[in-house]
The first five atom37 places (N, CA, C, CB, O) and aatype in JSON, in Angstrom:
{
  "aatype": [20, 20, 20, 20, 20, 20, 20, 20, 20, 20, 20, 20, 20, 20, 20, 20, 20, 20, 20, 20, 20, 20, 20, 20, 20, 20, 20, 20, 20, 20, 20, 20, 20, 20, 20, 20, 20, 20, 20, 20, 20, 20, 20, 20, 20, 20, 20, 20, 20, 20, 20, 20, 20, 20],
  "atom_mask": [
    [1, 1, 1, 1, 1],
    [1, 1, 1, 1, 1],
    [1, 1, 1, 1, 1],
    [1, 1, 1, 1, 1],
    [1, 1, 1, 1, 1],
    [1, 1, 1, 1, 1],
    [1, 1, 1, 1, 1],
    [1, 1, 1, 1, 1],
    [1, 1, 1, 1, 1],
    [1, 1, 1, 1, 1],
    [1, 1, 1, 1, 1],
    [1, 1, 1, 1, 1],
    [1, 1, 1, 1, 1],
    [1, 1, 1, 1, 1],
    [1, 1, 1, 1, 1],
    [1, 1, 1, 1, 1],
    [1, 1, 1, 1, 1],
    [1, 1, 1, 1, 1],
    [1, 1, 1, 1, 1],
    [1, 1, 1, 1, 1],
    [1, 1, 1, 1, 1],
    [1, 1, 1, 1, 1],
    [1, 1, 1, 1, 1],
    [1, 1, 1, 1, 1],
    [1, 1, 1, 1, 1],
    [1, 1, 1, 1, 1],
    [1, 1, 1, 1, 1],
    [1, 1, 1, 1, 1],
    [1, 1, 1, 1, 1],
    [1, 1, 1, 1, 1],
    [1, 1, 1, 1, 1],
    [1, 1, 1, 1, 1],
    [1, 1, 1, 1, 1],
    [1, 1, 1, 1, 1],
    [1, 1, 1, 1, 1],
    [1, 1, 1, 1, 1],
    [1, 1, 1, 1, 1],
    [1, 1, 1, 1, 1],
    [1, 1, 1, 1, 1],
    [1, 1, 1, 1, 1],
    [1, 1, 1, 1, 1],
    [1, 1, 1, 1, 1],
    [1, 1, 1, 1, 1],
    [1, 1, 1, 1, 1],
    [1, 1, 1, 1, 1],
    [1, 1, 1, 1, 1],
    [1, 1, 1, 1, 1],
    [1, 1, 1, 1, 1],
    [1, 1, 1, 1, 1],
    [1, 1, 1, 1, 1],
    [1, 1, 1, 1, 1],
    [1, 1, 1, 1, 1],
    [1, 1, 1, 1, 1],
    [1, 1, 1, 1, 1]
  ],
  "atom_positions": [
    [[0.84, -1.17, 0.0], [0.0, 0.0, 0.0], [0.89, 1.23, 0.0], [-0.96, 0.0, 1.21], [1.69, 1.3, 0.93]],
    [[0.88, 2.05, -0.73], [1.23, 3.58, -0.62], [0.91, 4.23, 0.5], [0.64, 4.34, -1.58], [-0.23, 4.22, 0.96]],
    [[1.89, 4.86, 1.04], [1.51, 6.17, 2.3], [1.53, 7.79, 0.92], [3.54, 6.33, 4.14], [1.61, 8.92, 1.41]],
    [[1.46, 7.65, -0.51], [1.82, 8.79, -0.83], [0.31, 9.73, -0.91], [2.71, 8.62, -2.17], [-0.68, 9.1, -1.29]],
    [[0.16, 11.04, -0.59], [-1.08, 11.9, -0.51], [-1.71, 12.24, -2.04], [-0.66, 13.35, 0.3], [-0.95, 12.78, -2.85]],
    [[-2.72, 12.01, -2.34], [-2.94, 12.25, -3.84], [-3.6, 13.51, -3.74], [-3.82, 11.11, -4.69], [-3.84, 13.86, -2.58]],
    [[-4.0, 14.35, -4.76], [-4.14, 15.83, -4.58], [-5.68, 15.27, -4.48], [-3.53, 17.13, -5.91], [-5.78, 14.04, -4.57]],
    [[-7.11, 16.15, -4.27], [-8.05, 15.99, -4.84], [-8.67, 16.22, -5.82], [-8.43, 16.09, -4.45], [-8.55, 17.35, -6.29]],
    [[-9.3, 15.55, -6.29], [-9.77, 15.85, -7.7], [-10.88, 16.6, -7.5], [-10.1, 14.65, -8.59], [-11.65, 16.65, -6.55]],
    [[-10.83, 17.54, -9.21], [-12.19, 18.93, -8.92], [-13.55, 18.16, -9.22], [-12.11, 20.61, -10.3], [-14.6, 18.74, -8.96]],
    [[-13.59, 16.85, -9.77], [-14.9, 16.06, -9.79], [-15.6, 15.79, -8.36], [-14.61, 14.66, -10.46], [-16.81, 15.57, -8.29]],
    [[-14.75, 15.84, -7.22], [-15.43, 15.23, -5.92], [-14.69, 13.63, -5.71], [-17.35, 15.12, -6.19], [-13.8, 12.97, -6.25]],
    [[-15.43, 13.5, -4.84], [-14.63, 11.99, -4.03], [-16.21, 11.84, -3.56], [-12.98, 12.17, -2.37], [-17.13, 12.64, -3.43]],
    [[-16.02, 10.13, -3.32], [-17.13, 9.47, -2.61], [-16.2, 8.53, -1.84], [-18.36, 8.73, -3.58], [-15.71, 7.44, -2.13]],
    [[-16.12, 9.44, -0.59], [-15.78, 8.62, 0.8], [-16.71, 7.73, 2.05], [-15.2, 9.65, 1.54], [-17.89, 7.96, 2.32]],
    [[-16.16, 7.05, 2.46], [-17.1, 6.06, 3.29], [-16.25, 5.74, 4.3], [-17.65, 4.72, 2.54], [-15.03, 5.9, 4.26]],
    [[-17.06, 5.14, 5.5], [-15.91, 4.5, 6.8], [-16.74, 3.24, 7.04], [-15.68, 5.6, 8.57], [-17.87, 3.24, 6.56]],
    [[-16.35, 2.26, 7.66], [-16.9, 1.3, 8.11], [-16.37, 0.67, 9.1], [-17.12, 0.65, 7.33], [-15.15, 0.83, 9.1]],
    [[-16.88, -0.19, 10.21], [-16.64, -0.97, 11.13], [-16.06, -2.07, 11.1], [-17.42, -1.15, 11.55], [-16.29, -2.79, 12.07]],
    [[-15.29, -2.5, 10.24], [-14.76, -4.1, 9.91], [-14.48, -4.84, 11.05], [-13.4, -4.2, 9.08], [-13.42, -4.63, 11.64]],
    [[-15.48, -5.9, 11.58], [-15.24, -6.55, 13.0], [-15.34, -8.11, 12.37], [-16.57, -6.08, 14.4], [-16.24, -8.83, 12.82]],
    [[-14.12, -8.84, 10.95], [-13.98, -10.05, 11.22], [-12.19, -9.52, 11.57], [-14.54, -11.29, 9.88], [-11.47, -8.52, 11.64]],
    [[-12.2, -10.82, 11.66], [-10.56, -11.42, 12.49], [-10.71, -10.97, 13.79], [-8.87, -10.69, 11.88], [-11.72, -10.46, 14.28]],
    [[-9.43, -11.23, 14.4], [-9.14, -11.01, 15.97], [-9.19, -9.64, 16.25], [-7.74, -11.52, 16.47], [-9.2, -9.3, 17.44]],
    [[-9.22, -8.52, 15.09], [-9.21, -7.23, 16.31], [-10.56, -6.11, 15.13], [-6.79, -6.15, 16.63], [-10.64, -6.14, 13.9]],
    [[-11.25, -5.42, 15.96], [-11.77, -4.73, 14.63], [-10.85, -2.84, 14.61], [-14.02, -4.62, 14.84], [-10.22, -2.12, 15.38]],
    [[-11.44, -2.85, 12.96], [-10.71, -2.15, 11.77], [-11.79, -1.12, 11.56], [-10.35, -3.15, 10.35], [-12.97, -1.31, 11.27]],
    [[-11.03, 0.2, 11.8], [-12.11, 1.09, 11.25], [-11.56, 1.63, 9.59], [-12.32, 2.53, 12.46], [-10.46, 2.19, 9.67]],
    [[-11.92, 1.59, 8.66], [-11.82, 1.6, 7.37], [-12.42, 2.7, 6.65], [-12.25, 0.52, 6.96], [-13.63, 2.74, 6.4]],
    [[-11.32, 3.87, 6.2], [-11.95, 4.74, 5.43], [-11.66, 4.7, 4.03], [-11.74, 5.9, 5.88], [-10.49, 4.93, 3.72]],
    [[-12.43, 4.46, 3.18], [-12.23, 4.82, 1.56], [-13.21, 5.46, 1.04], [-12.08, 3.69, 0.64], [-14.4, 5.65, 1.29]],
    [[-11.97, 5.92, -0.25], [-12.5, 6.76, -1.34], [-12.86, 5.98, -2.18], [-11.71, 7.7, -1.92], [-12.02, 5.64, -3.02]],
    [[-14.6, 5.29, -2.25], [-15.08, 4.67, -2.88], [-14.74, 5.01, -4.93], [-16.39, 4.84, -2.17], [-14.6, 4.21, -5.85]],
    [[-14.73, 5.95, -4.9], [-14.46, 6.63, -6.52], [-13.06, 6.67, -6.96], [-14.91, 8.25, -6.65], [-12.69, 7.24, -7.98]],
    [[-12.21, 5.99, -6.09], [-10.91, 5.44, -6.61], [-10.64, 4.09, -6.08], [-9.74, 6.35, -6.26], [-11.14, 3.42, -5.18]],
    [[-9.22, 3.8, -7.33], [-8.54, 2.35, -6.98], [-7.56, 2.86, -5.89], [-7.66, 1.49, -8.39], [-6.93, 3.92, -5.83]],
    [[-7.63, 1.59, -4.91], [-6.38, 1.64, -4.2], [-6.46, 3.35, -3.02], [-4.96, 1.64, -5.67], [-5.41, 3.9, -2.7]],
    [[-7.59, 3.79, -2.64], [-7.55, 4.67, -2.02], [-8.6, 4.66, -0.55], [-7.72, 5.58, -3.01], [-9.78, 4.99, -0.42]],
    [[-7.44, 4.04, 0.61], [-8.34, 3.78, 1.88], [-6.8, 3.63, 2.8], [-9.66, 2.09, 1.79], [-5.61, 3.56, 2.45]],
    [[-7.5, 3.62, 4.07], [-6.92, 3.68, 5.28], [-7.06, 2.86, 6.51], [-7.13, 4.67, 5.58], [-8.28, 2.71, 6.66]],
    [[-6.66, 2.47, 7.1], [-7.38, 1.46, 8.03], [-6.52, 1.02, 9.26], [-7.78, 0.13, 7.2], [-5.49, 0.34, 9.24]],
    [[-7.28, 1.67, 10.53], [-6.62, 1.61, 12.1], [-7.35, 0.77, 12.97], [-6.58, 3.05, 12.86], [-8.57, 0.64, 12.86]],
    [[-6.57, 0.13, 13.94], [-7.57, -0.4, 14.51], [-8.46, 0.12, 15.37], [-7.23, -1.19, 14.94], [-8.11, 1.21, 15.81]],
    [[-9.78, -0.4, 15.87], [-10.53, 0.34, 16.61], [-9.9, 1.16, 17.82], [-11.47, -0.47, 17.0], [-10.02, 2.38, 17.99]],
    [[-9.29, 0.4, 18.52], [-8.53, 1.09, 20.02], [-7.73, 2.14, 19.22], [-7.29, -0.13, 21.14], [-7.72, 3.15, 19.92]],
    [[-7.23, 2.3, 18.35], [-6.3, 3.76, 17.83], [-7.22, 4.04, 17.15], [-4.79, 3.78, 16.98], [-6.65, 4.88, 16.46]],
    [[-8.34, 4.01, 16.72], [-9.26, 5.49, 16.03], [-9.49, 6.48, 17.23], [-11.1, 5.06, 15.32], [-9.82, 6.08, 18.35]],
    [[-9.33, 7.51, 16.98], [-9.97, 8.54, 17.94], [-11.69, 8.45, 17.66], [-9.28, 10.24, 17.56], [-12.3, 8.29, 16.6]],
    [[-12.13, 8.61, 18.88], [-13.8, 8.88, 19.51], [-14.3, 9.85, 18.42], [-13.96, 9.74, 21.31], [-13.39, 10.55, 17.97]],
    [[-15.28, 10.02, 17.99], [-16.08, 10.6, 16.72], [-16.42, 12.14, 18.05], [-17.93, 9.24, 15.87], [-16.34, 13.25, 17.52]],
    [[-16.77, 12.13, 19.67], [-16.66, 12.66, 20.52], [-15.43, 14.17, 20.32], [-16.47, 11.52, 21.4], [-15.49, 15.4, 20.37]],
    [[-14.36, 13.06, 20.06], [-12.84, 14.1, 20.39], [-12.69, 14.71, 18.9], [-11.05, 13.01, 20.93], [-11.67, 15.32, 18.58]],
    [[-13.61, 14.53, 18.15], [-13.2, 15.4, 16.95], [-14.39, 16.77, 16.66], [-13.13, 14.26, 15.5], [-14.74, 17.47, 15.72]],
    [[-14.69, 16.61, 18.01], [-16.4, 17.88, 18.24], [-15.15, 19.08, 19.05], [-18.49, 16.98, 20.06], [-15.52, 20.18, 19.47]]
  ]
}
């Protein structure tokens, strides 16, 4: 996977997050549904609280 930042595009992005709770630990998962190869993914205990970003 790439750590490199891609600029945004002037069309828009269709981003999404989700809860991924198979395997042993769960995965919070963000992608840019409107591209290849463009997402992120921490585990739950290191996402910050949806709380601490108010």
């Amino acid at each position: 996977m790439s750590t490199d930042a891609a600029r945004p595009t002037p069309d828009g992005t269709d981003v999404m997050a989700s809860l991924d709770d198979e395997g042993p630990e769960s995965r919070l998962v963000i992608a840019d549904i409107s591209r290849d190869e463009a997402w992120v993914s921490v585990t739950e205990a290191a996402a910050t609280p949806l709380s601490a970003w108010r």
